[in-house]
mmCIF file of the N, C-alpha and C atoms, coordinates in Angstrom:
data_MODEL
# 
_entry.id   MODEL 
# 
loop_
_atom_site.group_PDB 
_atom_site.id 
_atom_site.type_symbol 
_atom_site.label_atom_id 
_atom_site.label_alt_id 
_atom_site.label_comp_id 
_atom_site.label_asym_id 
_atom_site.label_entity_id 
_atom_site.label_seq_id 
_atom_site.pdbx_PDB_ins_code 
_atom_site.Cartn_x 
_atom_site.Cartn_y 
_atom_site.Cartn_z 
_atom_site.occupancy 
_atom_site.B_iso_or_equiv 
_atom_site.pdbx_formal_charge 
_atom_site.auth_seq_id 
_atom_site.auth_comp_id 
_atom_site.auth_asym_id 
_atom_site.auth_atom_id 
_atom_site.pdbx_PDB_model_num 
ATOM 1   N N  . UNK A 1 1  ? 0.856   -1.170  0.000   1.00 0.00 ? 1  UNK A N  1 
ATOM 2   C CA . UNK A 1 1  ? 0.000   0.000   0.000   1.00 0.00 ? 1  UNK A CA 1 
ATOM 3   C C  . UNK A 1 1  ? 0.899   1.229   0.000   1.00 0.00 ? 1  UNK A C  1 
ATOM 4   N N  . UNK A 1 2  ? 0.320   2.015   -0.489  1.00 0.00 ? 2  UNK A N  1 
ATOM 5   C CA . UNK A 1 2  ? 1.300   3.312   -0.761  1.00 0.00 ? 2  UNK A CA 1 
ATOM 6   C C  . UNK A 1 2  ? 0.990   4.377   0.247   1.00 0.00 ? 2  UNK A C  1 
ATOM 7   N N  . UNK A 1 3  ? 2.114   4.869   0.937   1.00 0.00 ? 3  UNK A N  1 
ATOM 8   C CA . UNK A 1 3  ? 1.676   5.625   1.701   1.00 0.00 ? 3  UNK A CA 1 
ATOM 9   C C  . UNK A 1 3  ? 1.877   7.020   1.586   1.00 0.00 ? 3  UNK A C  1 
ATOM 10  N N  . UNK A 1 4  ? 1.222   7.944   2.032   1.00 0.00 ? 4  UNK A N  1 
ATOM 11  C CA . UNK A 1 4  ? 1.029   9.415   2.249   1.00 0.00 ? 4  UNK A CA 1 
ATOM 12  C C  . UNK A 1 4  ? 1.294   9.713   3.534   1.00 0.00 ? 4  UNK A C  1 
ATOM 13  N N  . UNK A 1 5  ? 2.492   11.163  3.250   1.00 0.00 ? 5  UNK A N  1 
ATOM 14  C CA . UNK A 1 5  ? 3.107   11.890  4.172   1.00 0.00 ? 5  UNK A CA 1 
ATOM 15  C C  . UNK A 1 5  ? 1.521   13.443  4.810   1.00 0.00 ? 5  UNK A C  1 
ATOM 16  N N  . UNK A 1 6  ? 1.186   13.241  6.062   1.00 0.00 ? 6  UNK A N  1 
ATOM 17  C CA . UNK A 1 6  ? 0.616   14.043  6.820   1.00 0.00 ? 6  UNK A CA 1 
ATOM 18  C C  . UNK A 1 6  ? 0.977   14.813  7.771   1.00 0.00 ? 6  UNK A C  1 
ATOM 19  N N  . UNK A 1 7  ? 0.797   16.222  7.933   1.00 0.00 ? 7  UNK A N  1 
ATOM 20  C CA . UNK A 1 7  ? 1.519   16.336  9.105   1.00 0.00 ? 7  UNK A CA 1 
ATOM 21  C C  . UNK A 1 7  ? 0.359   17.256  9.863   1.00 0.00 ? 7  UNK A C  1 
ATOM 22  N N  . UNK A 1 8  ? 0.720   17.095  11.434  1.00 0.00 ? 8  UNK A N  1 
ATOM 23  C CA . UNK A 1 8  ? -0.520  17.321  11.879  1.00 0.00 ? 8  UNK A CA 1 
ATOM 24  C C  . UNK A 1 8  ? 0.394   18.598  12.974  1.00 0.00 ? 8  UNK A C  1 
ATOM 25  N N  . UNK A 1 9  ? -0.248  19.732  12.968  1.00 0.00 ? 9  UNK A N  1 
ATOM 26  C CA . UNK A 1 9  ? 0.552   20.448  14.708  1.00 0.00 ? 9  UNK A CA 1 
ATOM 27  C C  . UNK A 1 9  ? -0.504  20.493  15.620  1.00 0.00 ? 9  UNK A C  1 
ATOM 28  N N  . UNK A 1 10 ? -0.261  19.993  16.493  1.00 0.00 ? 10 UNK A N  1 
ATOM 29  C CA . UNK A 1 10 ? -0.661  19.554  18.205  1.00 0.00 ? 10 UNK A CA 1 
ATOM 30  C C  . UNK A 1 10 ? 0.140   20.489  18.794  1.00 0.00 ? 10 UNK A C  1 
ATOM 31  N N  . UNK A 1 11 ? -0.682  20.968  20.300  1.00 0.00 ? 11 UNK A N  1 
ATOM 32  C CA . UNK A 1 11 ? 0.190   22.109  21.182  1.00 0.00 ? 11 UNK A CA 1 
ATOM 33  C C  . UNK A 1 11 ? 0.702   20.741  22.065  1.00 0.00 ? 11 UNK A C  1 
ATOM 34  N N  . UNK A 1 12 ? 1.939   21.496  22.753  1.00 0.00 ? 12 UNK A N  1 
ATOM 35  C CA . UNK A 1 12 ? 2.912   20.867  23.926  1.00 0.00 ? 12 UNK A CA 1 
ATOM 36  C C  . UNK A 1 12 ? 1.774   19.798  24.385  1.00 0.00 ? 12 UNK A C  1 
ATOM 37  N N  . UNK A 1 13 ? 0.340   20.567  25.388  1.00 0.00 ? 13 UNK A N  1 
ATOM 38  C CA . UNK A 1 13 ? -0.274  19.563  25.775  1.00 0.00 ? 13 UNK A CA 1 
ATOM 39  C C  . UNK A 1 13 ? -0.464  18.209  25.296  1.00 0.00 ? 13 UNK A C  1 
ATOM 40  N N  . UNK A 1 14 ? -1.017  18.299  23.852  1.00 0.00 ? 14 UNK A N  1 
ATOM 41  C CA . UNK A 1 14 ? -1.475  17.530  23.849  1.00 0.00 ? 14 UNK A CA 1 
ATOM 42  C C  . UNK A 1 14 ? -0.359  16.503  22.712  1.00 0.00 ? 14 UNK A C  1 
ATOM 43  N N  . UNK A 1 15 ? 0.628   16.923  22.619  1.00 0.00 ? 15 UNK A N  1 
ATOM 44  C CA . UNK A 1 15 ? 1.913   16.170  22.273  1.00 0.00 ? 15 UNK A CA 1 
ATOM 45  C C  . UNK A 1 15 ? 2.536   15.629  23.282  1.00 0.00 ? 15 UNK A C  1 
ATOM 46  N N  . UNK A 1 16 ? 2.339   16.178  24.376  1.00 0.00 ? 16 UNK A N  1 
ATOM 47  C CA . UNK A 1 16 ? 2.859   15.376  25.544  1.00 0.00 ? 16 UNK A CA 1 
ATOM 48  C C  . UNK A 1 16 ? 1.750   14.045  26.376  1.00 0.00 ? 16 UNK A C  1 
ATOM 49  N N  . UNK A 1 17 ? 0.491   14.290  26.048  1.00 0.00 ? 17 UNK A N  1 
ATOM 50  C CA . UNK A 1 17 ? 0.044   13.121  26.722  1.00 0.00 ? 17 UNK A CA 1 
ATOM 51  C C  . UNK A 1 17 ? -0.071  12.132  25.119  1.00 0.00 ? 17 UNK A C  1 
ATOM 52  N N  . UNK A 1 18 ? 0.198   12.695  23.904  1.00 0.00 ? 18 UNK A N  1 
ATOM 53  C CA . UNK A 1 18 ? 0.216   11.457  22.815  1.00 0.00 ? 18 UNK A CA 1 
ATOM 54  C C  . UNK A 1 18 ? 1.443   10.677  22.867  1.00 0.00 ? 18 UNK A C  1 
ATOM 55  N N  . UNK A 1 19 ? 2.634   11.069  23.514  1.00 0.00 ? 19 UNK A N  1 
ATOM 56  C CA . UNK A 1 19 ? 4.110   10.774  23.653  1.00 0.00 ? 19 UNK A CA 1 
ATOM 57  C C  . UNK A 1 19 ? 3.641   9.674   25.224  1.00 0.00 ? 19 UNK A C  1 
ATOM 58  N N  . UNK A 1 20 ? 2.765   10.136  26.124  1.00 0.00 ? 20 UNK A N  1 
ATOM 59  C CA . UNK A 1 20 ? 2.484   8.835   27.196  1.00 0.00 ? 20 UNK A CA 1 
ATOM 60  C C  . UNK A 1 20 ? 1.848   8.058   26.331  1.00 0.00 ? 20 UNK A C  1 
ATOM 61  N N  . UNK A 1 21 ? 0.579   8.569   25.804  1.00 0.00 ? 21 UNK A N  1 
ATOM 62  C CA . UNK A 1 21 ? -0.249  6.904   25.571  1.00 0.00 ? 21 UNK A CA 1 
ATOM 63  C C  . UNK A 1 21 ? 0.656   5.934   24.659  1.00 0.00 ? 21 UNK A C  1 
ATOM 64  N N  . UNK A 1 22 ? 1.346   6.852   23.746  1.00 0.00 ? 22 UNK A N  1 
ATOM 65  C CA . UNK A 1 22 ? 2.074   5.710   22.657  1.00 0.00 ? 22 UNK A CA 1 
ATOM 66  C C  . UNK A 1 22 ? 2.846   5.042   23.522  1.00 0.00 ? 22 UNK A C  1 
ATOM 67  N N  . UNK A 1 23 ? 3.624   5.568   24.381  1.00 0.00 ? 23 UNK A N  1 
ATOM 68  C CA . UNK A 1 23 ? 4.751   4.701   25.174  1.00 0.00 ? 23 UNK A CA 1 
ATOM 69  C C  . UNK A 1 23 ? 4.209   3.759   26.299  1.00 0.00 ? 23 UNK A C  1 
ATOM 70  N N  . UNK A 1 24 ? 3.105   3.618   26.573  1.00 0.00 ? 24 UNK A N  1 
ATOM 71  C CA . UNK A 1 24 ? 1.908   3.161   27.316  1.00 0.00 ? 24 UNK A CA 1 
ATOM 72  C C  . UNK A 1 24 ? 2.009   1.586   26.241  1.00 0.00 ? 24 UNK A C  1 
ATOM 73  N N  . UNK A 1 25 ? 1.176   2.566   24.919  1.00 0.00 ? 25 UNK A N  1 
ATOM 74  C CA . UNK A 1 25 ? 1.111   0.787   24.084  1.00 0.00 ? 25 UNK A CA 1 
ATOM 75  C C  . UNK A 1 25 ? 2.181   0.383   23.163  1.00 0.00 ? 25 UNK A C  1 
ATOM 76  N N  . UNK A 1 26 ? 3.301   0.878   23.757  1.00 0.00 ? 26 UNK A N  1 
ATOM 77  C CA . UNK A 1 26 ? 4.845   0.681   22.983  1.00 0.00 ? 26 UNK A CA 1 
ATOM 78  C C  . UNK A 1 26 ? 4.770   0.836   21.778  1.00 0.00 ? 26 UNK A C  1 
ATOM 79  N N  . UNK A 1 27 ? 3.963   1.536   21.164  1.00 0.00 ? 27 UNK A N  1 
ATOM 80  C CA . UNK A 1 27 ? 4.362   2.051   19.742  1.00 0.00 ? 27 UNK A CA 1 
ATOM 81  C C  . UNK A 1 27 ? 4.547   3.737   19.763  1.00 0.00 ? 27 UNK A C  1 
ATOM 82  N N  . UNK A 1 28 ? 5.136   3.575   18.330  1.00 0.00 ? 28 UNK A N  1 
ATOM 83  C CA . UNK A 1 28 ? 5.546   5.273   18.310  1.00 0.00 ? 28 UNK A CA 1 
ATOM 84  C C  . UNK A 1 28 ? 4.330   5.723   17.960  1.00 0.00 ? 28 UNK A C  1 
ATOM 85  N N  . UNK A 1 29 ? 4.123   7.450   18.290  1.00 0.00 ? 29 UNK A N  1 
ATOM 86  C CA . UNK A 1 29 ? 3.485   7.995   17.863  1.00 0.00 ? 29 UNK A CA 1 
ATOM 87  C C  . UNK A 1 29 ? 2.713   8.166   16.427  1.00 0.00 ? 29 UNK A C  1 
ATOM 88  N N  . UNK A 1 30 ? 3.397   8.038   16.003  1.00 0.00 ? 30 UNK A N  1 
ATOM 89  C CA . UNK A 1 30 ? 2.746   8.032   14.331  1.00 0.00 ? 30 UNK A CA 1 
ATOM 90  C C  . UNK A 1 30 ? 1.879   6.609   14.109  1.00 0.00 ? 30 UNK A C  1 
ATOM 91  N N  . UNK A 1 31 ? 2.194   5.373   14.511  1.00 0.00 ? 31 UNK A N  1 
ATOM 92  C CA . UNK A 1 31 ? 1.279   4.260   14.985  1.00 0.00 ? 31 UNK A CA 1 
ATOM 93  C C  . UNK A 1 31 ? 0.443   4.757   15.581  1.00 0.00 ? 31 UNK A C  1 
ATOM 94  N N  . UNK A 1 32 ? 0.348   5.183   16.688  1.00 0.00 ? 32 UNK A N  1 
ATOM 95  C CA . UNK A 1 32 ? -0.664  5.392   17.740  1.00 0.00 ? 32 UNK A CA 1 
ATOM 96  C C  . UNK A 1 32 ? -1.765  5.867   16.656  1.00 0.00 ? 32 UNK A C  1 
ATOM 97  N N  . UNK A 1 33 ? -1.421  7.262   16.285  1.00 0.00 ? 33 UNK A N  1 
ATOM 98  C CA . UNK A 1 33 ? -2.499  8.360   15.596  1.00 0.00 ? 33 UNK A CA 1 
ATOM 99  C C  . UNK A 1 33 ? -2.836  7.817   14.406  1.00 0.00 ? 33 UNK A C  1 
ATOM 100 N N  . UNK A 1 34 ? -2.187  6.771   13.674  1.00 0.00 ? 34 UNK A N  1 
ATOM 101 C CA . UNK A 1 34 ? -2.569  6.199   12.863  1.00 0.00 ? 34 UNK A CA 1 
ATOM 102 C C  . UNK A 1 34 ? -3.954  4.939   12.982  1.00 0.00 ? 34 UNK A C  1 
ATOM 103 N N  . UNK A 1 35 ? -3.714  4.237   14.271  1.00 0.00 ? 35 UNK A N  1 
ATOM 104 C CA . UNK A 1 35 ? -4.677  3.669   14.842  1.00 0.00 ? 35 UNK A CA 1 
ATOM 105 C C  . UNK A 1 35 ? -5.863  4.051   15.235  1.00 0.00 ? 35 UNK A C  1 
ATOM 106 N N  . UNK A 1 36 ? -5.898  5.226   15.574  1.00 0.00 ? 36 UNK A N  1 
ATOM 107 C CA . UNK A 1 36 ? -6.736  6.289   16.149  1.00 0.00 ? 36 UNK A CA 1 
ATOM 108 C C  . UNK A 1 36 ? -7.626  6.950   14.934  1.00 0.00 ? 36 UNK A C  1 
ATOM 109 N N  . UNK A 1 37 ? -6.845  7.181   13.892  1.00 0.00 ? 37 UNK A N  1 
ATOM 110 C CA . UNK A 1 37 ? -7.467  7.354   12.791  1.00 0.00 ? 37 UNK A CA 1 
ATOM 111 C C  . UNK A 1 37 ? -8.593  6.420   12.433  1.00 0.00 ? 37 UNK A C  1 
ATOM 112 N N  . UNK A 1 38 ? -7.514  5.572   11.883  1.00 0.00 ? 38 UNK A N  1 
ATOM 113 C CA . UNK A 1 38 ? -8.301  4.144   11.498  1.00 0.00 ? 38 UNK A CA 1 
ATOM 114 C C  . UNK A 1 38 ? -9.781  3.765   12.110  1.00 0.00 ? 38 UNK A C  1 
ATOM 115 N N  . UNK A 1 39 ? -9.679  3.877   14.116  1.00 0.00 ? 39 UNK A N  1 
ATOM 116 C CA . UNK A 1 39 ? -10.491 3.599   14.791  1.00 0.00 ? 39 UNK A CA 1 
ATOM 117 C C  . UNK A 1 39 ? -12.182 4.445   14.282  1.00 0.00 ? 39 UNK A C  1 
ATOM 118 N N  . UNK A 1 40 ? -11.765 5.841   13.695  1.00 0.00 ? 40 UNK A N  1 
ATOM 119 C CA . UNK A 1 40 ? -12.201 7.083   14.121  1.00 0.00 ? 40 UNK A CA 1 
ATOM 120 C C  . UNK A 1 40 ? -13.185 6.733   12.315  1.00 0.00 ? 40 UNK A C  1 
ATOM 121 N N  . UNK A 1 41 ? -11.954 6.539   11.838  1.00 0.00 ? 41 UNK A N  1 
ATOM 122 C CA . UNK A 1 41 ? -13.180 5.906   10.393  1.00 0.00 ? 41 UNK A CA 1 
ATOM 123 C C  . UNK A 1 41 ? -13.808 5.052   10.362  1.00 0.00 ? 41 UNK A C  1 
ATOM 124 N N  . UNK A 1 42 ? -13.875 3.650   10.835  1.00 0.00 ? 42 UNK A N  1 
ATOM 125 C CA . UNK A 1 42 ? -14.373 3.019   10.793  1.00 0.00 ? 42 UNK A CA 1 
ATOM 126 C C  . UNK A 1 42 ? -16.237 3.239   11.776  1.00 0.00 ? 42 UNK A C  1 
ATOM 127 N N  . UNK A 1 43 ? -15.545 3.663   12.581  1.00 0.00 ? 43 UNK A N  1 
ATOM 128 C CA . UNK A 1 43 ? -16.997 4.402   13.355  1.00 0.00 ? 43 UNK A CA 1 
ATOM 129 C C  . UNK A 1 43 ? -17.267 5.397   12.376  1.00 0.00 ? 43 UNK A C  1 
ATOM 130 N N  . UNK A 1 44 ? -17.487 5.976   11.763  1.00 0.00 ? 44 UNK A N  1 
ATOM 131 C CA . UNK A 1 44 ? -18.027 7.190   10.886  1.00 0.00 ? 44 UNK A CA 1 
ATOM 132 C C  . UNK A 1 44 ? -18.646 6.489   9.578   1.00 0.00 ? 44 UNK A C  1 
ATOM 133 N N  . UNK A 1 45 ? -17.514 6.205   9.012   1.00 0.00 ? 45 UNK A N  1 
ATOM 134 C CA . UNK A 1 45 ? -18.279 5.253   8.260   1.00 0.00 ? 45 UNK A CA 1 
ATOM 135 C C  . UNK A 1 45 ? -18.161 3.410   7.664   1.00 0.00 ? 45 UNK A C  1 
ATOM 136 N N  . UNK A 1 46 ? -18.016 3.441   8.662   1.00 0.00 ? 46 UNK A N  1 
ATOM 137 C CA . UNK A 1 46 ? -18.064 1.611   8.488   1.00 0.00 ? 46 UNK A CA 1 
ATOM 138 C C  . UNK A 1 46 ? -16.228 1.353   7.731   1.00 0.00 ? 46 UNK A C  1 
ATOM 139 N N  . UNK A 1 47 ? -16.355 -0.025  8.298   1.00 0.00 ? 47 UNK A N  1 
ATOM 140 C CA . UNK A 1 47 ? -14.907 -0.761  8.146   1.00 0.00 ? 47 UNK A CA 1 
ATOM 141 C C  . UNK A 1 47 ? -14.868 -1.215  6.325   1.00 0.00 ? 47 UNK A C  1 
ATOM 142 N N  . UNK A 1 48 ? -13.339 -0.642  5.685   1.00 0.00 ? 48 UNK A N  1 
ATOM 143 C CA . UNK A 1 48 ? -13.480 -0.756  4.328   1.00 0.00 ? 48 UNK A CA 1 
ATOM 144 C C  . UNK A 1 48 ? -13.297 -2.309  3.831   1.00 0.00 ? 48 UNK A C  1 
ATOM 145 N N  . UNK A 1 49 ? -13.625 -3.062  3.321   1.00 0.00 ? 49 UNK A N  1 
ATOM 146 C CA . UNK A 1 49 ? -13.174 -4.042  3.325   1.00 0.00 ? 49 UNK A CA 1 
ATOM 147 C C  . UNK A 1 49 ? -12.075 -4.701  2.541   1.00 0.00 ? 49 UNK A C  1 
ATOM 148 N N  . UNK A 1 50 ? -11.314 -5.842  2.820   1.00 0.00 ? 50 UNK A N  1 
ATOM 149 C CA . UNK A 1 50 ? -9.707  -5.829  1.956   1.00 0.00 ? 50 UNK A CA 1 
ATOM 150 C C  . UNK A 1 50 ? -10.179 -5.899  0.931   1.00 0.00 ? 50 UNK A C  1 
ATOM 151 N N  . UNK A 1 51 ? -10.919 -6.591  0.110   1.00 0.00 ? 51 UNK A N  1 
ATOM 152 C CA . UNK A 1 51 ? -11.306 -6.775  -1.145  1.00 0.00 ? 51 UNK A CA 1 
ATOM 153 C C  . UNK A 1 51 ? -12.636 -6.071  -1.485  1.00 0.00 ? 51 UNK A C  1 
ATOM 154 N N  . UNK A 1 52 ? -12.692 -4.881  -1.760  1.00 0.00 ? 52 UNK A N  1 
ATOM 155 C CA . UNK A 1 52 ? -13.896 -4.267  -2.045  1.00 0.00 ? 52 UNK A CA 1 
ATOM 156 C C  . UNK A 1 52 ? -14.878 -4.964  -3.612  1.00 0.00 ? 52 UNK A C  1 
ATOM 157 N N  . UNK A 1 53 ? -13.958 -5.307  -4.461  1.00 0.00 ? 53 UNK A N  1 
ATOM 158 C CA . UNK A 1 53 ? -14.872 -6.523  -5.558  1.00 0.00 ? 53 UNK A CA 1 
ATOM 159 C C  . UNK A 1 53 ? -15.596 -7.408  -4.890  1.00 0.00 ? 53 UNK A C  1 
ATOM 160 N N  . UNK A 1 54 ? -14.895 -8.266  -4.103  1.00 0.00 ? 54 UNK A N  1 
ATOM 161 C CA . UNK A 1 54 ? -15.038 -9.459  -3.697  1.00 0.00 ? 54 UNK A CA 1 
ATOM 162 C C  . UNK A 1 54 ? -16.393 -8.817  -2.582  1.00 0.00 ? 54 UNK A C  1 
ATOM 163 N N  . UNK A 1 55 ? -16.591 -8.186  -1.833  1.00 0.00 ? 55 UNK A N  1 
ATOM 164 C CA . UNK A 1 55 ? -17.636 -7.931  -0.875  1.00 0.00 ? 55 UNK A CA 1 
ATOM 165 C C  . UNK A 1 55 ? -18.749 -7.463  -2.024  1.00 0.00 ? 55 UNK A C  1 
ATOM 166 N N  . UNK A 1 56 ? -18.299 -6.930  -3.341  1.00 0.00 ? 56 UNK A N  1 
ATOM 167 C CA . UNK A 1 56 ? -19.748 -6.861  -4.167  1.00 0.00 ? 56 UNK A CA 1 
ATOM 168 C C  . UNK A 1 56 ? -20.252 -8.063  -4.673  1.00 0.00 ? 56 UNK A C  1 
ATOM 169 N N  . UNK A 1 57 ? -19.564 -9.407  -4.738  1.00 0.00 ? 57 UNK A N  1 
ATOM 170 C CA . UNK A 1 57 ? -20.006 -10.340 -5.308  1.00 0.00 ? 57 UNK A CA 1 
ATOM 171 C C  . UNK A 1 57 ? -20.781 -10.954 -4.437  1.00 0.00 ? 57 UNK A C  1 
ATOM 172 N N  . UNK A 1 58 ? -21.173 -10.357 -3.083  1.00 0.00 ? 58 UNK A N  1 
ATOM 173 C CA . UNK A 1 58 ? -21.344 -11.551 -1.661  1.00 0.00 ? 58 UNK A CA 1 
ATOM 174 C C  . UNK A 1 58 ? -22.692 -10.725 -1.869  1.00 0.00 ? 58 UNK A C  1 
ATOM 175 N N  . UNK A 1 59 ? -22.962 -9.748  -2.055  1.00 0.00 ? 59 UNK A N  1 
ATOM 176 C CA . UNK A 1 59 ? -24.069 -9.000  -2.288  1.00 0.00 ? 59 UNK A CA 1 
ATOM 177 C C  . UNK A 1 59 ? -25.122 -9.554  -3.829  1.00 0.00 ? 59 UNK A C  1 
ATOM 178 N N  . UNK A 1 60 ? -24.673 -10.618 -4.565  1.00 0.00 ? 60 UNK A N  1 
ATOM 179 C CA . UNK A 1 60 ? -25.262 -11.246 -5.251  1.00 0.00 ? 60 UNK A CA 1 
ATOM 180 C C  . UNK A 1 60 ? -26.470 -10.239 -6.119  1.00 0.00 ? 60 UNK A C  1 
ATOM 181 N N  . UNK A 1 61 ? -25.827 -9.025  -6.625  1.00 0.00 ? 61 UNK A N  1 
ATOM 182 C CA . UNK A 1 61 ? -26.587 -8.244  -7.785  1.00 0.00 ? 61 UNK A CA 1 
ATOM 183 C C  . UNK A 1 61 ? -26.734 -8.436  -9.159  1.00 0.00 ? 61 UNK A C  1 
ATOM 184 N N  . UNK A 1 62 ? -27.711 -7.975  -9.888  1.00 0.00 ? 62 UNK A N  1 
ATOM 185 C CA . UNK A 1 62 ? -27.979 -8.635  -10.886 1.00 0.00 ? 62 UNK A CA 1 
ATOM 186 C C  . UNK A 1 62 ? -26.897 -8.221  -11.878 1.00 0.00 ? 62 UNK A C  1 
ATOM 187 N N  . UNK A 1 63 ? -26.640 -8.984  -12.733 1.00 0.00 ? 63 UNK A N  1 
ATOM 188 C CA . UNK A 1 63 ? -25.426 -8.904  -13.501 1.00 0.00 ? 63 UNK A CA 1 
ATOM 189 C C  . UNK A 1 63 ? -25.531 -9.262  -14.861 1.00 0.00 ? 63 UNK A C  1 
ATOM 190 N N  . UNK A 1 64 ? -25.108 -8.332  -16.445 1.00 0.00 ? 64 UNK A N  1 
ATOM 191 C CA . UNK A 1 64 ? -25.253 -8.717  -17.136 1.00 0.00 ? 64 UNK A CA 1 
ATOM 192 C C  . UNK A 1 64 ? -24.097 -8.089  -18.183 1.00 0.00 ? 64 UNK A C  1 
ATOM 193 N N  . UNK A 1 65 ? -24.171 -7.744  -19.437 1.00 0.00 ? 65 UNK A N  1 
ATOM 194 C CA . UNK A 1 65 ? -23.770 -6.804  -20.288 1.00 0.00 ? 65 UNK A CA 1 
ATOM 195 C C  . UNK A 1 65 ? -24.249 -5.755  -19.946 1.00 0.00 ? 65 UNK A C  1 
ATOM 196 N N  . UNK A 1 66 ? -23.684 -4.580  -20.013 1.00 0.00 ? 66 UNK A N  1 
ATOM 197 C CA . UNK A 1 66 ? -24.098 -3.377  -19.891 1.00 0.00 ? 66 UNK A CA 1 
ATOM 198 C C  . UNK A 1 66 ? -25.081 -3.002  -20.735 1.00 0.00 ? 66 UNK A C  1 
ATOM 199 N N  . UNK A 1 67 ? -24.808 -3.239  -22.057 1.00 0.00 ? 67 UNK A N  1 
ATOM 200 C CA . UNK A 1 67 ? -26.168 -2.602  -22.932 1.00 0.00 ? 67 UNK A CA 1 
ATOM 201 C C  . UNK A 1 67 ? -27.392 -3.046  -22.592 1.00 0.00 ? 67 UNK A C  1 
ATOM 202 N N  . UNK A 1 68 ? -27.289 -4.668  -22.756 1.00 0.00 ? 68 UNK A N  1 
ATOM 203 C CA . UNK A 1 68 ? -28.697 -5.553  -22.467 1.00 0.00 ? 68 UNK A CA 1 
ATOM 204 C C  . UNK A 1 68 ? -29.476 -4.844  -20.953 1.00 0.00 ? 68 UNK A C  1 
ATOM 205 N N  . UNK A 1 69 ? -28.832 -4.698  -20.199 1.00 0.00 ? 69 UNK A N  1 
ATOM 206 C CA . UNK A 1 69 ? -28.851 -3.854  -18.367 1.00 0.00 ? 69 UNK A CA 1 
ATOM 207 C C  . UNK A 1 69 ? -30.052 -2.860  -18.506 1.00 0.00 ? 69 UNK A C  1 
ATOM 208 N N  . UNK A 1 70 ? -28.825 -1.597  -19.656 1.00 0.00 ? 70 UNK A N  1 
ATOM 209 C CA . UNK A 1 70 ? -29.458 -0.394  -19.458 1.00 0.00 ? 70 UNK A CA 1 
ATOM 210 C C  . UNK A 1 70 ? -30.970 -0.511  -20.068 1.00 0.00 ? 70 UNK A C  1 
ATOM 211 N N  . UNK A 1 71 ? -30.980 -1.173  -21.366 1.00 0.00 ? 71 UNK A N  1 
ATOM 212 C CA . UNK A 1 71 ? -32.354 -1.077  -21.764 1.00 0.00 ? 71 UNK A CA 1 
ATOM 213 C C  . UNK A 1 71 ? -33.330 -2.087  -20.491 1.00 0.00 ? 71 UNK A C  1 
ATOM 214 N N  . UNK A 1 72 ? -33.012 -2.873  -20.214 1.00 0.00 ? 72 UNK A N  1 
ATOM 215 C CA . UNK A 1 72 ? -33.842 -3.204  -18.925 1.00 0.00 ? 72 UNK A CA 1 
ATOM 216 C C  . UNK A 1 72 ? -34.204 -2.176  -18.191 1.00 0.00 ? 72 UNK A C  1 
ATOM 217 N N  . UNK A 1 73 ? -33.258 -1.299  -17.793 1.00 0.00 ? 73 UNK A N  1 
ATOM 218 C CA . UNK A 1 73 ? -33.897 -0.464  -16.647 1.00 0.00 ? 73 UNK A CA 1 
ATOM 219 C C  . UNK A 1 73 ? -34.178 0.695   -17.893 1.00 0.00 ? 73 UNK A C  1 
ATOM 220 N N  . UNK A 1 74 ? -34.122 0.836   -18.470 1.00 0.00 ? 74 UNK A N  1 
ATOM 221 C CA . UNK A 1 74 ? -35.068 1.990   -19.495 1.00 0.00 ? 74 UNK A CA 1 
ATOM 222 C C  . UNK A 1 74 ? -36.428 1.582   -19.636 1.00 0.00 ? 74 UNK A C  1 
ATOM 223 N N  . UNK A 1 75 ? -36.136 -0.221  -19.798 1.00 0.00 ? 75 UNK A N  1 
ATOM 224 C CA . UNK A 1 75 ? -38.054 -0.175  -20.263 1.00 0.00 ? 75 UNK A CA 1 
ATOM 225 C C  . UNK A 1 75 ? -38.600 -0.612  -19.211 1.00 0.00 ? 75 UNK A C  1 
ATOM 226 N N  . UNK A 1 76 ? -37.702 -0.354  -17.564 1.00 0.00 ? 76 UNK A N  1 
ATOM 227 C CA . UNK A 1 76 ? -38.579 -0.543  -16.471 1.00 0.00 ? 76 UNK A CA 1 
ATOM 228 C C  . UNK A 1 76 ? -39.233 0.801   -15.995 1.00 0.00 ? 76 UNK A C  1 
ATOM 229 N N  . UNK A 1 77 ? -38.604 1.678   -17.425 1.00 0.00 ? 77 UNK A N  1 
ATOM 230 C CA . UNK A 1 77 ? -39.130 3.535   -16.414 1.00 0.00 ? 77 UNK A CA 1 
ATOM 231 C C  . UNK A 1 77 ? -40.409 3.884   -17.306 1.00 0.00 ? 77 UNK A C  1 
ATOM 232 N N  . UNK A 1 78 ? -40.676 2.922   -17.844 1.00 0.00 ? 78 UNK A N  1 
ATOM 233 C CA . UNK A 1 78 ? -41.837 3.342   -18.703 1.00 0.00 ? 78 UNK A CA 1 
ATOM 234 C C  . UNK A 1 78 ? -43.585 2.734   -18.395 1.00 0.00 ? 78 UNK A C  1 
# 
């Protein structure tokens, strides 16, 4: 996975209690807030899944050629 450089400024405070909790769960900071992130999306909007194809196929939608499709749902608007 490719990653992207972020940078975030936090005052003293609150760089100093992110410098305890990380050293609390023995990872560095940039783990920590990265976890925290992660945590913070998944509550907002739901957990992405590893294979986003593969979770559309489990959803069992109707599936065809595209052309044959569209005129289906054209001559379902009529």
């Amino acid at each position: 996975m490719k990653s992207k450089r972020l940078q975030v400024l936090v005052d003293e405070g609150m760089d100093g209690r992110l410098r305890r909790v990380a050293e609390r769960a023995r990872v560095s900071r940039g783990a920590w807030v990265r976890q925290a992130i992660r945590e913070r999306l998944e509550r907002e909007s739901g957990p992405v899944p590893e294979d986003p194809v593969a979770e559309l196929r489990t959803l069992n939608g109707p599936t065809a050629d595209i052309c044959p499709m569209i005129g289906e749902i054209e001559a379902g608007r009529s």
